[in-house]
N, C-alpha and C positions, 0 to 999 in steps of 0.2 A: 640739412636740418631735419629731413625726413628718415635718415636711416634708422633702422633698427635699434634700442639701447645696447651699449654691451656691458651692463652693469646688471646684476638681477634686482639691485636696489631699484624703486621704482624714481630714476633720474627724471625721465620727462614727465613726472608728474612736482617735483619736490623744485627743478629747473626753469623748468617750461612755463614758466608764471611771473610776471613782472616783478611782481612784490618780494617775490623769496627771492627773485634771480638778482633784483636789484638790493637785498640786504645782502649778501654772498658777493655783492660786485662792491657795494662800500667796503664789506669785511677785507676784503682785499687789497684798497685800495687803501684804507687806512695802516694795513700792513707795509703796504708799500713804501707809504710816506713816513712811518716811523722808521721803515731801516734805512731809509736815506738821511735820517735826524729830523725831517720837515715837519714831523706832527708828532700828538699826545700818542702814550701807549696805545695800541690797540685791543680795549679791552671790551664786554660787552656793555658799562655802563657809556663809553665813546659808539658803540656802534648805535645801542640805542638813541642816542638823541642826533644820532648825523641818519638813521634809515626810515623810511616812509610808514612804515610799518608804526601799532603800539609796542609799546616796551614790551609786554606781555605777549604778543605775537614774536617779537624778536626772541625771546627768552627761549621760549618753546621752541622756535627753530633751531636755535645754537643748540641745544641738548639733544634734537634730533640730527644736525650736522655732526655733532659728535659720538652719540651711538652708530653713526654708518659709515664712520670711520673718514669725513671728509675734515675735520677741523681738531685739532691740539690745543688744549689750555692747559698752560704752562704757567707755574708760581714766577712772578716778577723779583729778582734777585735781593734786589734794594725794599723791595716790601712785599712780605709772603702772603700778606690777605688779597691783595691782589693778582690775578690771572688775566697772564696775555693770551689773545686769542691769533692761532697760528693756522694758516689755510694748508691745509697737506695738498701736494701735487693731483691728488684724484680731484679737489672741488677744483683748483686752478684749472686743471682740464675741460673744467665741462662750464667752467664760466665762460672758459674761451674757445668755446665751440663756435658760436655764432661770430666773434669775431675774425678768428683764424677763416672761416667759410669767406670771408666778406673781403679779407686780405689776400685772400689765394684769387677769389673772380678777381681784383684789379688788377694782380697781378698778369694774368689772364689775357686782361683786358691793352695792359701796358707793363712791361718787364722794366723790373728795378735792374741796377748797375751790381746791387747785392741780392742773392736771393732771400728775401725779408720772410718770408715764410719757415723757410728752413731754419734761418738765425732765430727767427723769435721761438717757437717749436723746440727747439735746441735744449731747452732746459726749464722746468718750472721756477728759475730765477727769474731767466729773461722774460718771460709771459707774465710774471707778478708785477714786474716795472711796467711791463708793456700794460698790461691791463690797469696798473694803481695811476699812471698817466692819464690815463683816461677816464677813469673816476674823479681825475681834478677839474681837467675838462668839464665833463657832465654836472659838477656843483659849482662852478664859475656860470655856467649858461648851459642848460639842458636845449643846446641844438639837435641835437640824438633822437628824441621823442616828440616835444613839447611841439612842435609843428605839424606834428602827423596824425589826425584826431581817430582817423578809422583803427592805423597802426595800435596805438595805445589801449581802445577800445578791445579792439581783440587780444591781443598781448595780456591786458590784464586778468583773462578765464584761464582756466587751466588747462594746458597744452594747445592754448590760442597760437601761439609762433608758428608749432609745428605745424598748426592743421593747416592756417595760412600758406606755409609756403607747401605746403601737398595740395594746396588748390592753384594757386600762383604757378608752380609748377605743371600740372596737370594741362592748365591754358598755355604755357609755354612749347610744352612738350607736343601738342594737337597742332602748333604752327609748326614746328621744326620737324613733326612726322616722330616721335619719338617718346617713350614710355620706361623705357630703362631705370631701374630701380625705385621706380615709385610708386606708390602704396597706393592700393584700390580707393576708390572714393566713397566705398559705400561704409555702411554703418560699420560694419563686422569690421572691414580690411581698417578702415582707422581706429577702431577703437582695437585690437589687435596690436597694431603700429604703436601706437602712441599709450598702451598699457591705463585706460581710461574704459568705463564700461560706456555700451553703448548708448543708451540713456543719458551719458552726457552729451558724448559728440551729437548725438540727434538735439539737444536743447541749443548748442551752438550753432549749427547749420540755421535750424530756427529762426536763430536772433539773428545770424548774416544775413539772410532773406529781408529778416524784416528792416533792419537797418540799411539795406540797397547794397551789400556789400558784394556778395555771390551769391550763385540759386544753385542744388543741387537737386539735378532729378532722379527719382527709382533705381536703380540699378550701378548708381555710384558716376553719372555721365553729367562733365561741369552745364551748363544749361545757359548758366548766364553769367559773367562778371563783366560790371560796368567800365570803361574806359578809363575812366576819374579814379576808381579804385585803384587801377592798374597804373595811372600815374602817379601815386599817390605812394604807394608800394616802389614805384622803380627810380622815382626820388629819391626816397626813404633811404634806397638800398644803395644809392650814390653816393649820399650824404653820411651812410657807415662806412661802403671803401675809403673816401676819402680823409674820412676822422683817424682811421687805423692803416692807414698808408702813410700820413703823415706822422704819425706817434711811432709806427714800424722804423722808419726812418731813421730817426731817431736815438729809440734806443738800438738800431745795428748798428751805428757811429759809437756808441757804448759798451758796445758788445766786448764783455770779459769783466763789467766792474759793477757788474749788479751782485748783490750778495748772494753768500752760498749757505744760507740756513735752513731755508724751506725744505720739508720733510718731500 
């Protein structure tokens, strides 16, 4: 979650935020379940009133998901005033950033009888089912978030995920002796990484300090993260392999009858 973008579009700023990343995960999800027949069009007046978001925040987004080329609105056959909203392969991609990361450590951690990574990975079909699954999940009972108060906290500023796991990591890495591909701590190397001026990341360190979450000192060196953070966090991250190991599952048992429409 800390790599570099490979988009020049600024993703980990438009992604990297609960609210946008969580209207882009109903968008999809509502896609998902109208091509299996299971739900209303997915249109923006449906995404509006299923996303956290105001109407007027969602609106605005879609029009910028769709100048950057991540979403298709497409006229509805049976009635032309209305427009379906279609997730092209680039947003599917980077919605399921986080979870393909979280699928690959279980995997990792315990090897399937399929390689569920590769099958899901396979196609922006499979990853729509894979992902719109778990959008049904999350609005039956938000197990995902709703028990993680620091999680949600951070998550919800802008490039809150990444910088967490560039801290999460950093403390990870000081035990295991290792530094490999992850971003300086200090003001410059994160805000650099995560395409964010420095002035933010410095008001976020800020508030983790104050909130007991981590302490960053001078020179980008982690200082302090509490233990409770850290279990908090490695719950957190249990409780997404787990949710996306058993959906991975799933739709590989599936695999070849998810639809072939998505751009």
């Amino acid at each position: 979650m800390t790599q570099p973008p490979g988009a020049s579009w600024p993703t980990s700023k438009v992604f990297a935020q609960k609210l946008r990343y969580l209207t882009c995960y109903f968008l999809i999800g509502s896609y998902a379940r109208w091509q299996r027949g299971d739900g209303e069009p997915p249109t923006l007046a449906a995404l509006q009133r299923a996303a956290v978001a105001s109407p007027r925040q969602v609106a605005g987004f879609i029009k910028d998901l769709r100048h950057g080329g991540y979403l298709i609105a497409e006229q509805q056959e049976s009635d032309r005033r209305r427009y379906l909203l279609r997730p092209t392969a680039a947003l599917i991609h980077e919605v399921a950033r986080s979870p393909l990361a979280f699928l690959a450590a279980s995997e990792r951690l315990e090897r399937s009888s399929r390689p569920l990574v590769e099958i899901i990975s396979s196609s922006p079909e499979q990853m729509c089912d894979w992902l719109g699954r778990s959008v049904d999940s999350y609005q039956e009972d938000d197990s995902l978030f709703a028990p993680f108060r620091a999680i949600v906290q951070i998550t919800e500023r802008e490039c809150g995920y990444p910088l967490m796991a560039a801290v999460v990591g950093a403390h990870h890495a000081t035990q295991l002796g290792t530094e490999v591909g992850l971003p300086s701590l200090t003001y410059r190397g994160l805000a650099e990484r995560f395409q964010v001026s420095r002035q933010h990341i410095g008001n976020m360190l800020t508030e983790a300090e104050r909130q007991g979450w981590f302490s960053i000192a001078p020179g980008g060196y982690l200082r302090e993260i509490p233990a409770d953070f850290i279990a908090e966090f490695e719950t957190w991250a249990a409780g997404q392999m787990a949710h996306y190991r058993l959906l991975a599952d799933l739709v590989s048992s599936r695999a070849g009858t998810a639809p072939e429409t998505t751009a």
